[in-house]
LUMTOR-544313 format. One record per residue (C-alpha): residue number from 1; z, y, x. Coordinates in steps of 0.2 Angstrom, whole numbers, plus 5000, padded with zeros to 4 digits. Each point is the difference from the previous one (the first is absolute). Example, Ala and Ser with C-alpha at 12.3 -4.5 7.8 and 13.67 -1.06 7.14 Angstrom:
<recs>
1;5039;4978;5062
2;4997;5017;5006
</recs>
This chain:
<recs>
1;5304;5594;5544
2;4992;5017;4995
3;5008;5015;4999
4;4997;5001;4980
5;5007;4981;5000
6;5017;5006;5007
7;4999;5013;4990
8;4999;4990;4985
9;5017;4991;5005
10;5009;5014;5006
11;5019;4996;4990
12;5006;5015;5006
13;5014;5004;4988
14;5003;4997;4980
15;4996;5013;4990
16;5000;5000;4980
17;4985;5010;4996
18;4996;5011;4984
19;4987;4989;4994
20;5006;4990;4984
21;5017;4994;5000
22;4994;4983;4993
23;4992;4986;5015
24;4982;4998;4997
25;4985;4987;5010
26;4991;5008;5014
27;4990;4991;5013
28;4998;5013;5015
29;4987;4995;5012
30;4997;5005;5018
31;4982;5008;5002
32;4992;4987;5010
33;5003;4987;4985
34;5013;4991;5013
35;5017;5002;4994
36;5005;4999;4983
37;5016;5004;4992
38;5005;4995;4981
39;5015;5006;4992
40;5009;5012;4986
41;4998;5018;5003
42;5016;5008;5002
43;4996;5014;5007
44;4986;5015;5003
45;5004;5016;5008
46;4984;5005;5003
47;4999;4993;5018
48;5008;4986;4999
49;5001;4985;4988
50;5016;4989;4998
51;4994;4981;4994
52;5015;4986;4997
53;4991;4986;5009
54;5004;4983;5005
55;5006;5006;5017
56;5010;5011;4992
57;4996;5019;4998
58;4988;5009;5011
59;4996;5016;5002
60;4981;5003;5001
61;4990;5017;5008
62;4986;5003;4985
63;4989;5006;5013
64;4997;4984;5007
65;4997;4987;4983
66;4992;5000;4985
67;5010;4998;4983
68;4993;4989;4985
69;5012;4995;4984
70;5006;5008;4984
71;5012;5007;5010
72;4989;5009;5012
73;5004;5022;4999
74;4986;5008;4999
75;4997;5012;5018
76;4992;5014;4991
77;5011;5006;4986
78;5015;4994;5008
79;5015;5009;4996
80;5017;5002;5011
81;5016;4997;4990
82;5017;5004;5007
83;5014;4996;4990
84;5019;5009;5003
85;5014;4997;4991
86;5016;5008;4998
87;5009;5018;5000
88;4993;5009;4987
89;5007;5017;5009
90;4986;4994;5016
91;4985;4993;4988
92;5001;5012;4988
93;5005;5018;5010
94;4996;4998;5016
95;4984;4986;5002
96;4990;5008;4990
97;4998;5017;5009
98;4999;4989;5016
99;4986;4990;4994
100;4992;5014;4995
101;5000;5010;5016
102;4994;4984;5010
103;4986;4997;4986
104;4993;5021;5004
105;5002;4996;5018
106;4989;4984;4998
107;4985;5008;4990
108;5007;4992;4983
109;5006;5006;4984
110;5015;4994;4991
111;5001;4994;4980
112;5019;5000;4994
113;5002;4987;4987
114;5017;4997;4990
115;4998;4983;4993
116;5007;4992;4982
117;5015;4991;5011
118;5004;5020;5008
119;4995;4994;5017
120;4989;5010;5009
121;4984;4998;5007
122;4989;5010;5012
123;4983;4996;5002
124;4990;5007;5014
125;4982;5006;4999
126;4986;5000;5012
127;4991;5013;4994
128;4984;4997;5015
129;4997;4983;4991
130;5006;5003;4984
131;5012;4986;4996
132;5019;4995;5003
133;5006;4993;5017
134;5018;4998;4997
135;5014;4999;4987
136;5018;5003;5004
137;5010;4993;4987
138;5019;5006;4999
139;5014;4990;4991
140;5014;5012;4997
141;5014;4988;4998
142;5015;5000;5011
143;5003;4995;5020
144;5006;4984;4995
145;4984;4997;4990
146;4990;5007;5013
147;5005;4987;5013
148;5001;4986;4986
149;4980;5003;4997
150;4998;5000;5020
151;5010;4984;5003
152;4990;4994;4985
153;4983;5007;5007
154;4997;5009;4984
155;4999;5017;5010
156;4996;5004;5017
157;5011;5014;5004
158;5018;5001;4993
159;5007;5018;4998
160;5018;5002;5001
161;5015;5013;5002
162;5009;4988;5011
163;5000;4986;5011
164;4994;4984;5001
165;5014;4989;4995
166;5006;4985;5007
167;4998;4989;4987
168;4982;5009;4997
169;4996;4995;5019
170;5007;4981;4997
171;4988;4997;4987
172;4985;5010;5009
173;5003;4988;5011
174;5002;4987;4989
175;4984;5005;4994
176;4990;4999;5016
177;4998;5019;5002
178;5008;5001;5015
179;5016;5011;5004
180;4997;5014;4991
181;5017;5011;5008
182;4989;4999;5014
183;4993;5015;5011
184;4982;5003;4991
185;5004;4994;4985
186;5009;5016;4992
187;4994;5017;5002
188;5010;5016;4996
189;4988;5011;4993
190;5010;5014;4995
191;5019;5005;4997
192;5009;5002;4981
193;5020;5003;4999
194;5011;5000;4986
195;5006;5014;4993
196;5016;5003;4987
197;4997;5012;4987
198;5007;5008;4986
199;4994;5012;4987
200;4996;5016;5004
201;5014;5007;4988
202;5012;4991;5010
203;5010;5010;5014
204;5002;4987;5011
205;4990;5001;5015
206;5006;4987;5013
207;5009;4982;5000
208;5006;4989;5014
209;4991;4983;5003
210;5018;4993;4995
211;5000;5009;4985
212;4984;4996;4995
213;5007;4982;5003
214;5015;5002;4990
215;4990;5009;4985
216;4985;4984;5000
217;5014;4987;5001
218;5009;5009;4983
219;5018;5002;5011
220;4994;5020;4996
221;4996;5002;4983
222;5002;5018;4995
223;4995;5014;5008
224;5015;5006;5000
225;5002;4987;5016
226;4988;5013;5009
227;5006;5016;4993
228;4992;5002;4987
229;5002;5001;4981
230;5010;4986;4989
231;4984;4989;4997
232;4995;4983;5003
233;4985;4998;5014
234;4983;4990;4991
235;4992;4992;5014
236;4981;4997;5003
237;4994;4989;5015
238;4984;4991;5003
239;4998;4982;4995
240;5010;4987;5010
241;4984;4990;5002
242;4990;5013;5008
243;5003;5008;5020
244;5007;5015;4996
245;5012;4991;4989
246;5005;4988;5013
247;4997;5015;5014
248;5015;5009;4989
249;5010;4983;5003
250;4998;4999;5018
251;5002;5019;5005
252;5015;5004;4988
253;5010;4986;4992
254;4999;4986;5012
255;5007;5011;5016
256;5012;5008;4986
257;5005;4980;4995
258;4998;5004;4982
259;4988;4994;4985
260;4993;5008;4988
261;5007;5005;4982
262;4994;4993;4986
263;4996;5015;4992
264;4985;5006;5009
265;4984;5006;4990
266;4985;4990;5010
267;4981;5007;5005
268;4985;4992;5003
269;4995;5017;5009
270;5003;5016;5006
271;4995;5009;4988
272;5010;4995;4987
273;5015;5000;5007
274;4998;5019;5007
275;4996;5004;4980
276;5015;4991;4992
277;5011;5010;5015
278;4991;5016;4998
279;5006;4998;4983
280;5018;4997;4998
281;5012;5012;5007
282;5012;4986;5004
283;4988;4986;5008
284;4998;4996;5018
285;4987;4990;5007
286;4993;4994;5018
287;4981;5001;5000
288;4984;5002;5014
289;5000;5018;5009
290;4981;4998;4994
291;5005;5002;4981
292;5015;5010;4998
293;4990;5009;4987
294;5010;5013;4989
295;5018;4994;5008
296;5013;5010;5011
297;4999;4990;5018
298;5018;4995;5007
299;5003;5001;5019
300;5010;4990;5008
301;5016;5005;5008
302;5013;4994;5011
303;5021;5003;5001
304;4996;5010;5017
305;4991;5011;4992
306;4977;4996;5004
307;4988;4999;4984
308;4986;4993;5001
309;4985;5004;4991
310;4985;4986;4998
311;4988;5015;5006
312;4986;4992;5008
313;5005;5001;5019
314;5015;4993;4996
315;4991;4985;4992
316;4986;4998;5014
317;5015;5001;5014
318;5013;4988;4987
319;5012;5014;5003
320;5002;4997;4983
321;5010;4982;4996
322;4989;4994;4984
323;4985;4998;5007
324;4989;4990;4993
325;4984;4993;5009
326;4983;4995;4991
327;4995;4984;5007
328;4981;4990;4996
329;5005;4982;5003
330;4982;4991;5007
331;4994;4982;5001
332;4997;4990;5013
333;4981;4999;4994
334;4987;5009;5002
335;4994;5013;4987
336;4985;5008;4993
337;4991;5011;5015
338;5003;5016;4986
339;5019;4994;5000
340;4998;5000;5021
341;4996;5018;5000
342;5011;5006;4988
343;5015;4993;5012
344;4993;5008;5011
345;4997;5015;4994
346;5021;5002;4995
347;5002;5003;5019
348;4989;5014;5001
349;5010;5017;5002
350;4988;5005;4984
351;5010;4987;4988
352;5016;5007;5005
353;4996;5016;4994
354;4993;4994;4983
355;5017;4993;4998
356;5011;5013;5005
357;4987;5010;4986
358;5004;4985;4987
359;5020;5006;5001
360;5005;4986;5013
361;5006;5002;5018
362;4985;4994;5013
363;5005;4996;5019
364;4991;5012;5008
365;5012;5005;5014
366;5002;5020;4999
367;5009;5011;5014
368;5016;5008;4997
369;5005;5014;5009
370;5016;5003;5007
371;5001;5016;4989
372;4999;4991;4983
373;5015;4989;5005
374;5012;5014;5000
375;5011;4987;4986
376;4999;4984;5011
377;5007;5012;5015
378;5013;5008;4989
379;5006;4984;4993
380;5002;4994;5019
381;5011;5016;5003
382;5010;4995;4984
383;5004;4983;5004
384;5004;5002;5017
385;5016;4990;5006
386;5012;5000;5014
387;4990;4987;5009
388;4985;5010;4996
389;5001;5016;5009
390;4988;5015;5003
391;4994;4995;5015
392;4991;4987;4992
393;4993;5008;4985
394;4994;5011;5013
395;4993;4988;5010
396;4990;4993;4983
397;4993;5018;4996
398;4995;5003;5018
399;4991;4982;5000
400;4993;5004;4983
401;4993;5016;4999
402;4985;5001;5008
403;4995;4984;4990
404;4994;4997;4984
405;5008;4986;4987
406;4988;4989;4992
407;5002;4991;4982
408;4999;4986;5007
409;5015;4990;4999
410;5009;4984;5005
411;5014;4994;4989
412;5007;4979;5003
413;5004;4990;4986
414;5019;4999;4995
415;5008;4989;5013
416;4986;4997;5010
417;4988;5002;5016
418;4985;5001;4989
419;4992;5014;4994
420;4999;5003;4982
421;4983;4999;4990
422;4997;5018;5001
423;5003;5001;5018
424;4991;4986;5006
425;4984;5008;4991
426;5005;5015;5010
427;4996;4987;5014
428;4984;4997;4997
429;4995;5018;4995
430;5007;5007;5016
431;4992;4991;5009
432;4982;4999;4992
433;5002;5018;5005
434;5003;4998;5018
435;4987;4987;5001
436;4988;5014;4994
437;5004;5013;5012
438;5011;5012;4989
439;5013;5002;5014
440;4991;4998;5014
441;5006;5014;5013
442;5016;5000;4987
443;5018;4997;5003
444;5008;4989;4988
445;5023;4998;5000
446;5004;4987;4991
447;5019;5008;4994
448;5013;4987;4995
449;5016;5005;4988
450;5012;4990;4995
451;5015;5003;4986
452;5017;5004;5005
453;5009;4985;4999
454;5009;4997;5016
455;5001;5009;5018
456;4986;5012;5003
457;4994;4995;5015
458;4998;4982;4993
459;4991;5005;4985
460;4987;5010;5016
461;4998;4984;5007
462;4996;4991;4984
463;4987;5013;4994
464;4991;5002;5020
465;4999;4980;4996
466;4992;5003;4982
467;4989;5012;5008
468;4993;4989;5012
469;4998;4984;4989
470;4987;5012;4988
471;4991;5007;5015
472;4997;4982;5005
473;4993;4994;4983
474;4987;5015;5001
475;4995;4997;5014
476;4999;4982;4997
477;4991;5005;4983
478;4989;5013;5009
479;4986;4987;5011
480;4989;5011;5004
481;5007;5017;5004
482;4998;5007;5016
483;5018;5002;5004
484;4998;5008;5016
485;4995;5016;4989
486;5017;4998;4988
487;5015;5008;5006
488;5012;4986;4993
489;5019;5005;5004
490;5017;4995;4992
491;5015;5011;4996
492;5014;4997;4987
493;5016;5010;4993
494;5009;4988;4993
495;5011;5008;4985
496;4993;5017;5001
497;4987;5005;4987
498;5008;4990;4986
499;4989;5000;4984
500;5013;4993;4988
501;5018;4997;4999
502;5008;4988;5011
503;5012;4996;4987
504;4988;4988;4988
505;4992;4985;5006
506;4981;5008;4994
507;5007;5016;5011
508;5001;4988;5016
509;4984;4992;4998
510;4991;5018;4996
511;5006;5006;5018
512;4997;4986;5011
513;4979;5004;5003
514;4988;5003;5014
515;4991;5016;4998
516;4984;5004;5010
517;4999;5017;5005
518;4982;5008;5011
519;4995;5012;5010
</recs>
């Protein structure tokens, strides 16, 4: 059979193209008038048409058949539709100044348009032949929405504030997609945390996680609970429905073992909240770092005495414990070319500086000297223990010194040997940088630490392990890096540069990591 024939029956892969939602006859014939396919059109993403046939549904290269029907696109004035759905705080802050950075680099022009619903849509503009190429359509809805219109193949990209659920992969599943938890399928594209805030008339300026807990479950009330004046405490969270309302259950009540109290003032969105908070004197609220607006941000502190600020290293390095990553959630079928390159383009180290400009943390990796860390060092000195001693705090400094600590992190999830979602896109952005020479002729330590909990020399053990399992994964992750120019070396201190307190269960998971330090 020709080329063209095979072709014309290559099933690749399903894919639910932008074309319209409803099935329409085609009849796609093969060039030479010798194969003949009959069917609804599903499908067109401008390369590909999907047709529901009586084999069942094929996926067929354009360039090899002809199309006639009523259902038939037109090749000329097609137009690429890519559909998201979900986190208002990605598809309406943070896309946008994407799409349009990626639309500049391209040769286009972007049209913002709000539409009567309050979705958003971007229309991109070749201005060389004068027409529209591609739509990108924005459903601001929630992350439960947003994978609700993905499983339902209403969208082609979900946009969420948390991870895929269980149940949300059951019925992907369920729904031939495929498994979307797996590797590919979800794409950290940049990094959000939650931040509690007060007004800026209010004194307070720090709060333990456990308070926070205690004040968002109602056992704390007043804030004369946290020192303050005989009041009671108006809350202000997000909606339970989208991410960073159930990013607020996951981080703070559910390790805390508490629910929330029924007096709590919901938002749709950021902004909002920030301007009911910023407002009232005696409110309190837990919103994105991206849209504290005109509030008083808390930091978080610990019985031992370490505040944390969700500055944006702490963020990029999950220093900070409510970090909150921005996932896109794809499908297991092909989209529009323009939607191809788009993707494409979020890797590009010119997307992560649009969105660290648009208020979010990118994942750039940056450099830290050892002279910026004169806290992490000090902190070490002031949590030293008998089993601790100074000849191995000196032994760290010595190791440490010449090198150079990048924000590149790796955290594991609670009770477990797998990495969290953050750290697993570390993963793959790591090692897309090795594969491009960024560190050739460079030494790389990967540096294990572990929390206090049991003997020192244990907990050294435990962290060298740690160490070595994310070296592995890199390198794994990393195919074609030459690694005969990487330096790649392990090293751990165990308990000795803790980050949090040991005495919380969000301390302990805070201080069990793997840094990668360079030289």
């Amino acid at each position: 059979m020709k080329m063209y024939r095979a072709a014309a029956f290559a099933a690749l892969f399903l894919f639910a193209g932008v074309f319209p939602a409803h099935a329409q006859d085609v009849t796609l014939t093969s060039r030479d008038g010798d194969v003949e396919i009959t069917g609804n059109l599903l499908g067109f993403d401008g390369e590909f048409y999907r047709v529901d046939t009586i084999y069942g549904e094929l996926t067929v290269d354009g360039s090899g058949v002809d199309c006639a029907g009523p259902g038939c696109p037109n090749l000329d004035t097609y137009v690429a539709e890519i559909v998201f759905s979900g986190a208002p705080t990605i598809g309406r802050l943070l896309m946008p100044a994407l799409v349009e950075a990626f639309a500049i680099r391209e040769g286009y022009e972007m049209e913002r348009h709000t539409l009567e619903d309050g979705n958003l849509l971007l229309a991109i503009h070749d201005p060389g032949e004068d027409r529209v190429v591609g739509e990108f359509v924005f459903r601001l809805t929630n992350s439960d929405e947003g994978f609700a219109d993905l499983i339902a193949d209403v969208a082609d990209i979900a946009m969420s504030m948390r991870e895929i659920r269980p149940q949300e992969v059951f019925l992907g599943k369920d729904a031939a997609l495929g498994d979307m938890s797996a590797q590919g399928r979800g794409r950290v594209m940049a990094l959000e945390a939650l931040v509690p805030v007060v007004a800026p008339s209010n004194p307070l300026r720090q709060v333990t996680l456990s308070e926070l807990a205690r004040v968002l479950s109602g056992q704390v009330d007043n804030w004369a609970g946290l020192g303050g004046p005989d009041a009671p405490i108006a809350l202000h969270l997000f909606e339970e429905t989208s991410g960073l309302g159930q990013a607020t259950e996951d981080l703070v009540m559910r390790p805390a073992g508490v629910a929330f109290a029924e007096a709590i003032t919901r938002h749709r969105d950021g902004a909002t909240l920030a301007e009911a908070v910023a407002g009232d004197p005696f409110a309190m609220g837990l919103t994105a770092r991206a849209e504290i607006g005109n509030t008083a941000a808390l930091a978080l502190s610990g019985e031992c005495g370490f505040a944390l600020k969700a500055t944006r290293r702490a963020v990029k390095t999950e220093d900070y414990p409510l970090t909150a990553p921005m996932f896109l959630y794809l499908p297991a079928r092909r989209l529009p070319k323009l939607g191809r390159e788009f993707l494409a383009y979020l890797k590009d180290p010119t997307a992560q500086l649009v969105i660290r400009r648009a208020g979010f943390v990118d994942q750039a990796p940056e450099e830290i000297g050892i002279e910026e860390q004169g806290d992490r060092f000090a902190n070490a000195i002031a949590q030293a223990g008998e089993e601790l001693g100074l000849e191995e705090l000196q032994r760290m400094v010595a190791a440490l010194t010449p090198l150079k600590r990048l924000t590149t992190t790796f955290r594991f999830e609670a009770g477990s040997a797998r990495l969290d979602a953050q750290s697993r896109s570390n993963v793959a952005q790591l090692a897309r940088a090795m594969e491009v020479g960024k560190y050739d002729a460079r030494r790389l330590v990967f540096v294990g630490f572990s929390d206090g909990a049991g003997p020192a020399g244990n907990n050294r053990r435990i962290a060298l392990r740690r160490a070595e399992a994310v070296r592995s994964a890199v390198v794994a992750a990393a195919e074609t890096a030459n690694m005969d120019r990487i330096g790649m070396e392990l090293e751990a201190f165990g308990e000795a540069m803790p980050m949090a307190c040991d005495g919380t269960g969000w301390g302990r998971q805070i201080n069990r990591r793997v840094e990668v330090w360079v030289r």
